[in-house]
VEXDREN-2710 file (C-alpha; in Angstrom, 1 decimal):
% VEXDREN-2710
k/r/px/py/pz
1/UNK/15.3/-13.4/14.5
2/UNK/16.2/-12.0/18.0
3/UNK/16.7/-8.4/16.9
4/UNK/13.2/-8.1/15.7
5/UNK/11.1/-6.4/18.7
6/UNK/8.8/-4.6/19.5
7/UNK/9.4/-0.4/19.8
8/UNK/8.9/0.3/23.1
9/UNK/8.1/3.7/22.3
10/UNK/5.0/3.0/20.3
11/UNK/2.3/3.3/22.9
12/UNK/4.1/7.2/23.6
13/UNK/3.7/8.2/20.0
14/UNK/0.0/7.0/20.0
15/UNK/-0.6/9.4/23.3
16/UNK/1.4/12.6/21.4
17/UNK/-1.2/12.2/18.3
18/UNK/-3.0/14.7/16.5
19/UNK/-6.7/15.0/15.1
20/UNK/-8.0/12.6/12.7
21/UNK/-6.2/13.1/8.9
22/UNK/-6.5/11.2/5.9
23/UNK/-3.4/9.5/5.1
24/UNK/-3.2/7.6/1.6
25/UNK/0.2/5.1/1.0
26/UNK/0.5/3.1/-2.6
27/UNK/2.7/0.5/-2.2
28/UNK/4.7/-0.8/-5.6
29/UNK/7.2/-3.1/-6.0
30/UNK/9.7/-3.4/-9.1
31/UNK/8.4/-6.8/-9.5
32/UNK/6.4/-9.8/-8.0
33/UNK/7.4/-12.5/-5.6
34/UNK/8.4/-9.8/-2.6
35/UNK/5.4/-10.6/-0.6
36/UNK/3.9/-7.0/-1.5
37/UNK/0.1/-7.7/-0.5
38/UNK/0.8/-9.8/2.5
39/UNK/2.0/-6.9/3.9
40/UNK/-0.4/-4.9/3.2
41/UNK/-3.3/-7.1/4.6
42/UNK/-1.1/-7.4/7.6
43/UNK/-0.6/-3.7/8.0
44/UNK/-3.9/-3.2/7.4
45/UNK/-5.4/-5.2/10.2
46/UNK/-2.7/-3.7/12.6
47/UNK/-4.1/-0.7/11.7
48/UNK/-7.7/-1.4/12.4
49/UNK/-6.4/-2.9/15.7
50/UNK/-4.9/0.5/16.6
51/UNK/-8.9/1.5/16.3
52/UNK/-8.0/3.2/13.1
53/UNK/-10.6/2.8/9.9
54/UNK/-9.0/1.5/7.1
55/UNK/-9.4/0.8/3.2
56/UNK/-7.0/-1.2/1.3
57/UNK/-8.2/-0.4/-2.4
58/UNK/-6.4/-3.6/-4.0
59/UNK/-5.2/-3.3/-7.7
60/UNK/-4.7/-7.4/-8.2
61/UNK/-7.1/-10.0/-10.0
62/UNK/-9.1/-12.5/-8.4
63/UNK/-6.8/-15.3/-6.6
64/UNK/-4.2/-12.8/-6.3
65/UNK/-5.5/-10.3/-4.3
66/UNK/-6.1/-9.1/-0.7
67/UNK/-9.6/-10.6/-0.5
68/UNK/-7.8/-14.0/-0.8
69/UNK/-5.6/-13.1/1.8
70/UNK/-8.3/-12.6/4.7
71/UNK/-10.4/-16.2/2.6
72/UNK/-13.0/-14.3/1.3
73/UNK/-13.7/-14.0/-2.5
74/UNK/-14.2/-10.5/-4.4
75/UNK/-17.6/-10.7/-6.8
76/UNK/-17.4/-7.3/-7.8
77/UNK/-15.1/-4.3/-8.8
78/UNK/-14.9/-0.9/-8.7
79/UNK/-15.6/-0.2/-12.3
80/UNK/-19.7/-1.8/-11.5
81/UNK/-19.5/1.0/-9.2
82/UNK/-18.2/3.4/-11.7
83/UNK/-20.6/2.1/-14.5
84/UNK/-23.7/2.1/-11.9
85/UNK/-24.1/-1.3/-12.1
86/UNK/-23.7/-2.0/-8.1
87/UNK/-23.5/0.3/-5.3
88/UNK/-20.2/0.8/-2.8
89/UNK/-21.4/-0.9/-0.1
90/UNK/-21.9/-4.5/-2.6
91/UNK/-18.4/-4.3/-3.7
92/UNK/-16.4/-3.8/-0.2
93/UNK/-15.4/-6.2/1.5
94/UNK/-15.0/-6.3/5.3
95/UNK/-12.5/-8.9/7.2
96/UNK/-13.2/-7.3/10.7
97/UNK/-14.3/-3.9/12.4
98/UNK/-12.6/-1.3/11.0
99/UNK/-10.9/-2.8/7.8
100/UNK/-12.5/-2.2/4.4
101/UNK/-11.2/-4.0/0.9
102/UNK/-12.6/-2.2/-2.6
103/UNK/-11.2/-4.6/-5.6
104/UNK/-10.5/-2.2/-8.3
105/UNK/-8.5/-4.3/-10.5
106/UNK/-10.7/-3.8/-13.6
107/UNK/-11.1/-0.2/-12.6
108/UNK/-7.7/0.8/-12.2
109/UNK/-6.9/0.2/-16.0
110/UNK/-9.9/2.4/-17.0
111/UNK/-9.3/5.5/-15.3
112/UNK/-7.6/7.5/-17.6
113/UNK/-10.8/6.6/-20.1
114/UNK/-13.5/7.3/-18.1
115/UNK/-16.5/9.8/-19.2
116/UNK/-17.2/13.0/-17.0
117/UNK/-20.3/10.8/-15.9
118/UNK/-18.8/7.7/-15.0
119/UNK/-15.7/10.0/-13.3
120/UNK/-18.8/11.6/-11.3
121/UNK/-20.4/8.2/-10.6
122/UNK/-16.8/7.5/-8.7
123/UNK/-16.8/10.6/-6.8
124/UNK/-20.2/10.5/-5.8
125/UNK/-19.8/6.8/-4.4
126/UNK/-16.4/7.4/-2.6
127/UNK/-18.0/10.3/-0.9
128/UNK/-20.9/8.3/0.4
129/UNK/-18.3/6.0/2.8
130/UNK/-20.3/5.2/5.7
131/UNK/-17.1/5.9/7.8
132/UNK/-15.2/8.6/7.7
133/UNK/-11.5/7.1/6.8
134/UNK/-7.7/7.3/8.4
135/UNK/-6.0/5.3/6.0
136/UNK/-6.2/4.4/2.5
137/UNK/-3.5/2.0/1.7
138/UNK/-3.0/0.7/-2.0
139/UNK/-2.0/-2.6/-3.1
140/UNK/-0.1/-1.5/-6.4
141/UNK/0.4/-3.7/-9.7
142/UNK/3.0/-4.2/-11.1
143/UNK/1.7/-5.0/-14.5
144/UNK/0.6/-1.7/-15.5
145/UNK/1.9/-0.7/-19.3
146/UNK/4.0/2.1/-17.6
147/UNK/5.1/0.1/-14.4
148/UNK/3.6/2.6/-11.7
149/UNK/0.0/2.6/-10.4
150/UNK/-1.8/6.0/-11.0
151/UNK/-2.8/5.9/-7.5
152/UNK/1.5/6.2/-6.6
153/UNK/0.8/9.2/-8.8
154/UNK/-1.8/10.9/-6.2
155/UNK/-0.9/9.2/-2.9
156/UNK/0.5/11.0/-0.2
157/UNK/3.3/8.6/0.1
158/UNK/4.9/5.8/-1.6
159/UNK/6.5/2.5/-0.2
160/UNK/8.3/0.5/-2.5
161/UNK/8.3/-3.2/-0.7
162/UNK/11.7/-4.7/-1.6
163/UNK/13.1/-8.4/-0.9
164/UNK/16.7/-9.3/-0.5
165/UNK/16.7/-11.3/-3.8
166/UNK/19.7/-9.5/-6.6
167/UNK/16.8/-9.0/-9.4
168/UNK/14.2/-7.5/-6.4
169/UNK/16.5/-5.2/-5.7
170/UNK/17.2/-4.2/-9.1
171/UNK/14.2/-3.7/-10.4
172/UNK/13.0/-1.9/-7.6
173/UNK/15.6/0.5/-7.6
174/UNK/15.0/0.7/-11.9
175/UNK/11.5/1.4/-10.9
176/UNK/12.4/4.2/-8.9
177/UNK/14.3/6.0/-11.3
178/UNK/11.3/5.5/-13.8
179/UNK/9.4/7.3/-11.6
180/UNK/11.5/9.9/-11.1
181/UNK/12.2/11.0/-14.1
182/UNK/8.7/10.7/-15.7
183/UNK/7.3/12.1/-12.5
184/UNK/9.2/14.0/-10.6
185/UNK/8.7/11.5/-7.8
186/UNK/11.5/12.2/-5.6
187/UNK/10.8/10.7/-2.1
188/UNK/9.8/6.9/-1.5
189/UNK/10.0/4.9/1.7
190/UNK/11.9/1.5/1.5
191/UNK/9.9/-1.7/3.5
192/UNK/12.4/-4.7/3.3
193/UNK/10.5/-7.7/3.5
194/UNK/11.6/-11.5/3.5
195/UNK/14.7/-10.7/5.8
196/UNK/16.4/-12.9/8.4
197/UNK/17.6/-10.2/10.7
198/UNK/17.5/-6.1/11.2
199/UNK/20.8/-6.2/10.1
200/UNK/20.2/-7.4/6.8
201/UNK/17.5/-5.4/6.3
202/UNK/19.3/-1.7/7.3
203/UNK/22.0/-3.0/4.5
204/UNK/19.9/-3.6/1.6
205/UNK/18.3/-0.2/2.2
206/UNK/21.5/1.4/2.5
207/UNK/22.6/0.0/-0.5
208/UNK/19.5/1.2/-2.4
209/UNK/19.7/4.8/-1.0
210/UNK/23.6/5.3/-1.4
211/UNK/23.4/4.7/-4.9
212/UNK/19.3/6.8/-5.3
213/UNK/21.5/9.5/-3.5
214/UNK/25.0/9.6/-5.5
215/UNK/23.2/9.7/-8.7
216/UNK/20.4/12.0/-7.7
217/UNK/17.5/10.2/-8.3
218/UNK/15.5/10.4/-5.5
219/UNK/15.3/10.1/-1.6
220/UNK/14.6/7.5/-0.1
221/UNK/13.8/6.6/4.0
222/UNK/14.0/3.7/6.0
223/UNK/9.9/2.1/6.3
224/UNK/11.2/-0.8/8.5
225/UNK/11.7/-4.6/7.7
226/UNK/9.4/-7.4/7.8
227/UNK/10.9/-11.2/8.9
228/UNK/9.7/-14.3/6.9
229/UNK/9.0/-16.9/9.4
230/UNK/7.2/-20.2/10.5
231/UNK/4.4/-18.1/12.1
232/UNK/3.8/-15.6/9.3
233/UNK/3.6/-18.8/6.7
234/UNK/1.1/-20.6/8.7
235/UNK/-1.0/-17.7/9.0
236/UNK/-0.9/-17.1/5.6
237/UNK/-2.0/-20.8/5.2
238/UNK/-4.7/-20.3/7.1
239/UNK/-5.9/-16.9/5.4
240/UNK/-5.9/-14.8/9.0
241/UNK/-3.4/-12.2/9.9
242/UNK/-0.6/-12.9/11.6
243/UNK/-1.9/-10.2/14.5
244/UNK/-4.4/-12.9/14.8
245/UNK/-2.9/-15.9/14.3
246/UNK/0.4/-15.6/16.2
247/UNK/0.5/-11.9/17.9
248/UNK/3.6/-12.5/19.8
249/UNK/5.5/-13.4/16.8
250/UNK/8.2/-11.7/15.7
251/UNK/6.4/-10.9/12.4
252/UNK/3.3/-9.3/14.4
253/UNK/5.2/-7.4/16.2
254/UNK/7.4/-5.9/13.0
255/UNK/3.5/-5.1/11.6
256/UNK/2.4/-3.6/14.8
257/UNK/6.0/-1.1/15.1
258/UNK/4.9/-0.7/11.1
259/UNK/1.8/0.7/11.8
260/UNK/2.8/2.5/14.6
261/UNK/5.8/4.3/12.5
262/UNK/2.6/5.0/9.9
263/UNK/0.6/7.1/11.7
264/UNK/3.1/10.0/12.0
265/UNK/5.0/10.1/8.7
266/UNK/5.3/13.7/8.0
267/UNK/3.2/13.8/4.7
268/UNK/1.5/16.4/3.1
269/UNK/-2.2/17.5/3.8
270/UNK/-3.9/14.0/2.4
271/UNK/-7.8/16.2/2.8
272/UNK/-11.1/14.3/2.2
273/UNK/-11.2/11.3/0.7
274/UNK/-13.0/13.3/-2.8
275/UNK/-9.9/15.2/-2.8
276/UNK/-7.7/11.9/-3.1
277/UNK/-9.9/10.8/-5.8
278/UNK/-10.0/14.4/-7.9
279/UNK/-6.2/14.0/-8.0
280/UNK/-6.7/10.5/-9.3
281/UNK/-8.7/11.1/-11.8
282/UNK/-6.9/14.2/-12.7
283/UNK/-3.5/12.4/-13.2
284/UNK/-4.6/9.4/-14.6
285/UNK/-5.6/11.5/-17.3
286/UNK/-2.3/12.5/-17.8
287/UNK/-0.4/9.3/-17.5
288/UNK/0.6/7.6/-20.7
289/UNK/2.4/3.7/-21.3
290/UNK/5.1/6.1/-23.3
291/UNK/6.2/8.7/-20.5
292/UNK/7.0/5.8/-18.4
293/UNK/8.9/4.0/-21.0
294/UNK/10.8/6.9/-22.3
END
C-alpha cells in the first residue's frame, strides 16, 4: 500500500482555481459489489472538507444507500417532493456542514412519467436550495430496466467505479458500450476501487481503455484508484468517513487526491442547478428499457 500518497500538488491546483461552477458527476457501475457508494460518501465529505457544498442525490433503497453510510435513516424521497407531499428541506439529509443527501430512489423510476405539474413541482423545489451548489454527485443504480441512470444521461461527466474482479470488469466495460451505442456517450472516467497497489489499478484501466479504444467505443480517462484497507473497513463499520475516521490513511488520502483531481475536470458548462434538472427531465423522457437493450 506504499504507493498510495498523497499529490503533493493538490494544495497548488486549489490556489489556480476559477469562480464557483456547478459541476454534476453520475457514477455507475456494470454491476454491484464494487464498493460504488462508499465512494461516493467518501468523496463527498472530502469535498465538503475542501469547503465545497455538496449534494449526493442517491438512487439506492433504504439499507442500501448513502444515508446508511453516514448512520442516519432516509424517511422520505424525492417523489413526496415531486407529488407535494413534503417540502425539500424534509427530505435532505445533512451528515455535516456542507454535505447534502436527497434519496430519490422512488423518484428516479418515475421521471420519464411525470405530469407537466409534478415536472414543475421538481423544478420549483430544486431551485429553492438554500445554498447555492458546487457539486452534485449521483449514486447511480444499477438496476434500472435499461442499465444506465437517466441522470448519466444529463450529467456533466460520468465515472464508471470498477473493481479488479473478471465479471466487474466485464460488465463494466459491456455497460459502456451499451451506452455508447444507445447514447452516443463517448467519454467516461475509470475510478478503480478495491485495489492493493497503484500498479494494479493503472493496469486494469489500461486494459479497459485499450480494448474501448481498438474497437471504437468510447474514451475513456484515468479517475484514480481507491485501496481497500483495515482503516476504510472500520470506518465503514462505524458509519463515519474515512476523512474522519482515519485521515492519515492511505484510503483518506486516495479520497482527498480524488476530490482534488475533481474540481478541475475539463467538462462542459454544468449552469444552474434548474438547468441540470431541465436536461433531466428532458431525457428521461426520451429514454426507453428497449434502446438500451437493443
Amino acid at each position: 500500500m506504499a504507493d498510495f500518497h498523497v499529490d503533493q500538488a493538490a494544495g497548488l491546483r486549489r490556489l489556480l482555481g476559477g469562480g464557483r461552477q456547478l459541476q454534476v458527476v453520475t457514477f455507475v457501475a456494470g454491476c454491484e459489489g464494487v464498493g460504488r457508494s462508499l465512494a461516493v460518501a467518501n468523496l463527498g465529505a472530502a469535498l465538503a472538507r475542501l469547503g465545497k457544498e455538496v449534494l449526493i442525490i442517491d438512487e439506492h433503497a433504504a439499507q442500501d444507500d448513502i444515508a446508511a453510510s453516514f448512520g442516519l435513516m432516509a424517511r422520505f424521497d424525492l417523489l413526496d417532493v415531486v407529488h407535494r407531499e413534503v417540502s425539500l428541506d424534509r427530505v435532505l439529509l445533512q451528515p455535516f456542514k456542507g454535505l447534502c443527501v436527497l434519496p430519490a430512489a422512488r423518484a428516479v423510476r418515475k421521471l420519464g412519467r411525470l405530469s407537466p405539474p409534478q415536472q414543475q413541482a421538481l423544478l420549483d423545489a430544486m431551485a429553492g436550495l438554500e445554498r447555492p451548489l458546487d457539486v452534485i454527485l449521483v449514486d447511480a443504480s444499477a438496476a434500472h430496466a435499461g442499465g444506465f441512470s437517466p441522470f448519466s444521461l444529463a450529467a456533466q461527466e460520468t465515472v464508471m467505479v470498477v473493481s479488479g474482479s473478471s465479471n466487474a470488469i466485464t460488465e463494466a466495460y459491456a455497460l459502456i458500450k451499451k451506452a455508447s451505442q444507445a447514447f452516443a456517450r463517448r467519454h467516461f472516467r475509470i475510478l478503480v476501487n478495491k485495489v492493493k497497489s497503484r500498479a494494479e489499478a493503472r493496469a486494469i484501466f489500461d486494459n479497459i481503455a485499450q480494448v474501448a479504444a481498438k474497437r471504437g467505443i468510447a474514451r475513456l480517462d484515468y479517475a484514480g484508484a481507491i485501496p481497500l484497507n483495515d482503516a476504510l473497513r472500520q470506518s465503514f463499520k462505524l458509519a463515519r468517513p474515512v476523512l474522519v475516521e482515519a485521515p492519515d490513511s492511505v484510503a483518506a488520502a486516495a479520497f482527498r487526491d480524488l476530490a482534488d483531481e475533481l474540481l478541475y475536470w475539463q467538462g462542459s458548462d454544468g449552469g444552474s442547478v434548474e438547468h441540470f434538472i431541465q436536461q433531466l427531465l428532458h431525457l428521461s423522457q426520451r429514454t426507453t428499457p428497449n434502446v438500451l437493450r437493443a
